[in-house]
C-alpha positions in Angstrom: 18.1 -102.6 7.5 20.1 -101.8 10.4 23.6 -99.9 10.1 26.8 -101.8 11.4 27.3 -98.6 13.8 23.7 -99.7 15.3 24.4 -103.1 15.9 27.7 -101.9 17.8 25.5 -99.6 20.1 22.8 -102.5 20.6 25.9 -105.0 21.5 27.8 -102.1 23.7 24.1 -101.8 25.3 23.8 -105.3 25.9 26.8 -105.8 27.7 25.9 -103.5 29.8 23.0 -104.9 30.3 23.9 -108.5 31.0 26.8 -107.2 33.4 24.1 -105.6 35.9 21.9 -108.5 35.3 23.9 -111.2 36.3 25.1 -109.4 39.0 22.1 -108.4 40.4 20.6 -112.3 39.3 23.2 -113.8 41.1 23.0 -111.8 44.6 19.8 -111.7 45.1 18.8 -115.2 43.7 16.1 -113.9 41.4 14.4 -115.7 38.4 14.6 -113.6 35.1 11.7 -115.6 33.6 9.8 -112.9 32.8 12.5 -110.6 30.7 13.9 -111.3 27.4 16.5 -110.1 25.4 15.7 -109.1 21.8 18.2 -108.9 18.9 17.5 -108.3 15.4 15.3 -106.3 13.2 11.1 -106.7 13.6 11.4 -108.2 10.1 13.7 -111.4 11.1 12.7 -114.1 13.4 14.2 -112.8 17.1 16.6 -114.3 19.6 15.8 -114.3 22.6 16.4 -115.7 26.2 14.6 -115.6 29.3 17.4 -116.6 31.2 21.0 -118.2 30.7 23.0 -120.3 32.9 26.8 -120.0 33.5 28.8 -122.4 35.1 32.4 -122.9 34.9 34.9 -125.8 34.2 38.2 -125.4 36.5 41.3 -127.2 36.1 45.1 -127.2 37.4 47.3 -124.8 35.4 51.0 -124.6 35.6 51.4 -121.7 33.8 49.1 -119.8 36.3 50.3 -122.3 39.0 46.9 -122.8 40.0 43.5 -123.5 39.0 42.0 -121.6 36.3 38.3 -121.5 34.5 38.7 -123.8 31.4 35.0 -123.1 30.4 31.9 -121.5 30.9 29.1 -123.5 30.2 26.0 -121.7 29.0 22.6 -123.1 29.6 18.9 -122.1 28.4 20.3 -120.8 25.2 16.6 -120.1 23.5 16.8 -122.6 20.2 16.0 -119.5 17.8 20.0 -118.4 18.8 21.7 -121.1 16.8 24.0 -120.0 14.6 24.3 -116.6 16.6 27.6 -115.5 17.8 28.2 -115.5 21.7 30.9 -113.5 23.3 31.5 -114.8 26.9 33.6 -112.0 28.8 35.5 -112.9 31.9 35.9 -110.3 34.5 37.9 -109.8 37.3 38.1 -107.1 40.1 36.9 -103.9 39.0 35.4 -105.2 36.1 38.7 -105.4 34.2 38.2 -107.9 30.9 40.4 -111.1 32.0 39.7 -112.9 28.8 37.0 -112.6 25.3 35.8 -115.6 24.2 33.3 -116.1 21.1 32.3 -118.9 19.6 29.4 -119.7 17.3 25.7 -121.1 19.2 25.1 -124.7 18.3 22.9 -125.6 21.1 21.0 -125.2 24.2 23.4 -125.9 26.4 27.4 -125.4 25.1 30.5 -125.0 26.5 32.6 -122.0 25.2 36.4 -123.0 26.2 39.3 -120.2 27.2 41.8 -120.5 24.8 45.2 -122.0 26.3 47.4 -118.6 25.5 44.7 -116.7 27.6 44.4 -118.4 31.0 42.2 -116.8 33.6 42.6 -117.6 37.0 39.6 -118.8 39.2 41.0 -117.1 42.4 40.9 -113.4 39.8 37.1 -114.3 38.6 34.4 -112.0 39.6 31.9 -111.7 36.9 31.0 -112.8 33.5 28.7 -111.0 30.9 27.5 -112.6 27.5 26.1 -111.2 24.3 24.2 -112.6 21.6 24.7 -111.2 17.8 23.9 -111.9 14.7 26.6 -113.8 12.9 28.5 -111.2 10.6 28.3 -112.4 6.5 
């Protein structure tokens, strides 16, 4: 069984993780086919995913008074992660968290919408990183 303070490590690690891979995806155009993410024990059926998507939705907002990212939409979602928790984390220069969004994996391909009281700006976006978890009991 693994401990709750594992799990934190493994999801600290994987942030990490998915915040130079992106990155590093994204500006030199590569194809993360071959790697895979692994979460859970050896004794459980794994999630994994060779490679996620991220697009954004972005609409008009008057309380930035301009337009701001109303979604990321995740894509290539491996079908063994429904029912996992993702945590979508906005970033904006210097890495600072804009906004935490987590919803629950229901398929594939999913939109995970910013809440209205936590608008992020699309001129202020410079990164994203995602993390997969178990769903907590």
């Amino acid at each position: 069984m693994i401990s709750r303070k594992n799990r934190q490590a493994a999801s600290v690690a994987l942030v990490a993780l998915a915040l130079v891979g992106v990155r590093a995806a994204s500006a030199a155009g590569l194809d993360l086919g071959g790697e895979q993410i692994l979460i859970g024990s050896q004794s459980t059926e794994r999630c994994s995913s060779s490679q996620v998507d991220i697009d954004y939705d972005v609409a008009y907002d008057a309380s930035l008074q301009g337009y701001g990212v109303s979604a990321a939409r995740l894509s290539g979602l491996d079908e063994r992660c429904q029912g996992y928790d993702v945590v979508v984390t906005l970033s904006g220069p210097g890495g600072v968290s804009l906004a935490d969004i987590t919803a629950v994996v229901d398929a594939p391909d999913m939109a995970v919408v910013v809440p209205a009281a936590t608008p992020v700006s699309a001129e202020q976006l410079t990164g994203v990183s995602i993390v997969l978890r178990e769903a907590e009991a």
